[in-house]
N, C-alpha and C positions, 0 to 999 in steps of 0.2 A: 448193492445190498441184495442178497441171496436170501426170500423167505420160505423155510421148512414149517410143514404142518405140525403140529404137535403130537408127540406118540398117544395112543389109549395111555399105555403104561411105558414106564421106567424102569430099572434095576440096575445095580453099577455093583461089579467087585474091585475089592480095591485092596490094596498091601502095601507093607512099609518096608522100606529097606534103610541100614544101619549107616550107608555112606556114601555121598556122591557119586563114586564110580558105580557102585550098587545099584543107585536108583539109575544112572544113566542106563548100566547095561540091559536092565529091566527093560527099558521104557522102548531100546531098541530091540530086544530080542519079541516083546508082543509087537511092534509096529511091521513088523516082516510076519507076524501069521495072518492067515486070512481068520479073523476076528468076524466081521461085520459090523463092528459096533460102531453107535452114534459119537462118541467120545474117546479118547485119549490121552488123558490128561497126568501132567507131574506135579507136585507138591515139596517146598523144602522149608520147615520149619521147627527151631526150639531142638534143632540138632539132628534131627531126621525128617528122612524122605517119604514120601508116598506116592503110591499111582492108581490111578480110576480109571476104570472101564466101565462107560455106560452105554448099556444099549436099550433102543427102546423097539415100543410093538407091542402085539399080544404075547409074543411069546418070549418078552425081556428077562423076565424071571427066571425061566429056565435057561436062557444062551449066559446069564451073569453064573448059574450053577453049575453051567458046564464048562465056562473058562475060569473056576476055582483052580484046576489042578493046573491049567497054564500057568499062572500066576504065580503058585507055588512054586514050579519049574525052572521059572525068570527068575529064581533067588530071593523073592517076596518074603515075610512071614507076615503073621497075623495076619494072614487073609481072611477074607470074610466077606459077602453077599447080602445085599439088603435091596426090596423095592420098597421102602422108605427112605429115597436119597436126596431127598429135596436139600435137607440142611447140608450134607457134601459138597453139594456143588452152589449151593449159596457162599460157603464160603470159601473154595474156589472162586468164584463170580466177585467176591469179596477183596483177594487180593490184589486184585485188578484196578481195584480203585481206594484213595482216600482223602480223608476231611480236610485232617491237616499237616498230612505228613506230607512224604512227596513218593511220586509212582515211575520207575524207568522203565520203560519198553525196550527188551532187547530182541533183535531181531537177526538170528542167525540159523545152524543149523541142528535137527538133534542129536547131535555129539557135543556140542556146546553144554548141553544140561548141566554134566559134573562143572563145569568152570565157572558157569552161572550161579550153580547151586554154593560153591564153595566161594565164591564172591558176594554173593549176599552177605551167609554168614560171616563172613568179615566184617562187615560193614553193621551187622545185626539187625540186618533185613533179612524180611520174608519171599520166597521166591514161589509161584504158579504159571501154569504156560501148557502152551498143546505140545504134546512130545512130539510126534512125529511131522510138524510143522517146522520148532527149531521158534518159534515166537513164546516168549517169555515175557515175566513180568515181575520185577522187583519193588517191592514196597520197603520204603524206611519210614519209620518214625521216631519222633523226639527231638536231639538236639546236633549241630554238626552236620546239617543235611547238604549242602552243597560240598563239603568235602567228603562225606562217604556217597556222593555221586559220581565224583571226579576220580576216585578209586575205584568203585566200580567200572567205572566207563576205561580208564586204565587199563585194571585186570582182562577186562574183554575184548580190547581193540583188538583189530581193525572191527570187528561187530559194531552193528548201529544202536544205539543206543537212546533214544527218545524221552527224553522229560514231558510226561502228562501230567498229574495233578500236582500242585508246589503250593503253598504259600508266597503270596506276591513278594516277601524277602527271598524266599530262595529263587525265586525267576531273576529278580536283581543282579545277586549273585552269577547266577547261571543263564549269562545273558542269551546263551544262543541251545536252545530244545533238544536240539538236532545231535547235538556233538562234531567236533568234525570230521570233515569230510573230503577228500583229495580232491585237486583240480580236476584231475582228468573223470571223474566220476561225475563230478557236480557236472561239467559240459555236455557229459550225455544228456540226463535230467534234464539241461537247459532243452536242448537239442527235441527230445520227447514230448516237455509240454507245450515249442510251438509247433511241433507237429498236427497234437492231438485238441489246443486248442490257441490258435493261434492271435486271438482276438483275446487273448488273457481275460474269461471273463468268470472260468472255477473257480473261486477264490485266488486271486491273484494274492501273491507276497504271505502266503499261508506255510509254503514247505519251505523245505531246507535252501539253504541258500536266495532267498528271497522268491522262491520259484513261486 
């Protein structure tokens, strides 16, 4: 775990784009400027995308005003700037987890966003994640969850795909978290954690493949 200080202040601009490839191209053409900012994040919900840029410091307010016309650049509309952003990324922070639906962590690269983002929607999940990371995160709710995971997890293979939050019916279902995973991959993994702890005493029998 990596702890940052908290900024004085905040500020994030942010914009929506009309369509997966839209939001994907956005999210790389800002991840290639020198930005500075503390965040980079995507958004895909209720049929459109969005993306946030926040930076924090004293002087957040003004670097969020002056990456307005980036934004717009990237193909963005509705841009807009606020150092009122606590609720944005609350709910960002939000998709990431829930009650009683269920949550996949996909874990790939960003160019993956449109495939992610349009595999949600199929499924009539919500999708958030760090763009220039490539880790994502798909929320479903309601009924049918372990087969709109298995579709998801489908549309995006060979990508890893993680089941975090479930209801203990869908973990039944969905007996193994991980999704899977080829031999010769799982034997690195093997290979890695007697390396690094050979006395199995991290959580043994915690990750994929019993590791």
């Amino acid at each position: 775990m990596r702890l940052h200080p908290y900024p004085e202040a905040t500020a994030t601009v942010h914009g929506v784009a009309d369509d997966p490839e839209s939001l994907g191209a956005a999210a790389m053409a800002l991840a290639r400027l020198p930005l500075e900012a503390d965040s980079l994040d995507v958004a895909w919900r209720d049929g459109r995308g969005e993306v946030l840029v926040r930076f924090g410091g004293t002087a957040a307010e003004r670097q969020a005003a002056a990456a307005t016309e980036r934004l717009r650049s990237a193909g963005l509309a509705e841009v807009e700037h606020t150092a009122a952003d606590q609720d944005l990324w609350a709910r960002q922070r939000a998709g990431q987890r829930s009650a009683t639906g269920a949550v996949v962590r996909v874990s790939g690269r960003p160019t993956d966003i449109p495939a992610a983002a349009r595999a949600a929607a199929a499924g009539g999940g919500e999708l958030v994640g760090r763009a220039a990371l490539g880790l994502l995160w798909v929320r479903f709710e309601g009924e049918d969850l372990p087969a709109r995971i298995a579709a998801l997890r489908s549309a995006l293979a060979p990508r890893a795909c993680a089941l975090l939050d479930a209801p203990d019916a869908v973990r039944t279902a969905v007996p193994d978290p991980w999704g899977a995973i080829d031999d010769g991959t799982l034997a690195v993994m093997r290979r890695v954690k007697e390396r690094f702890d050979p006395a199995r005493i991290f959580r043994p029998g915690a990750f994929v493949g019993g590791i």
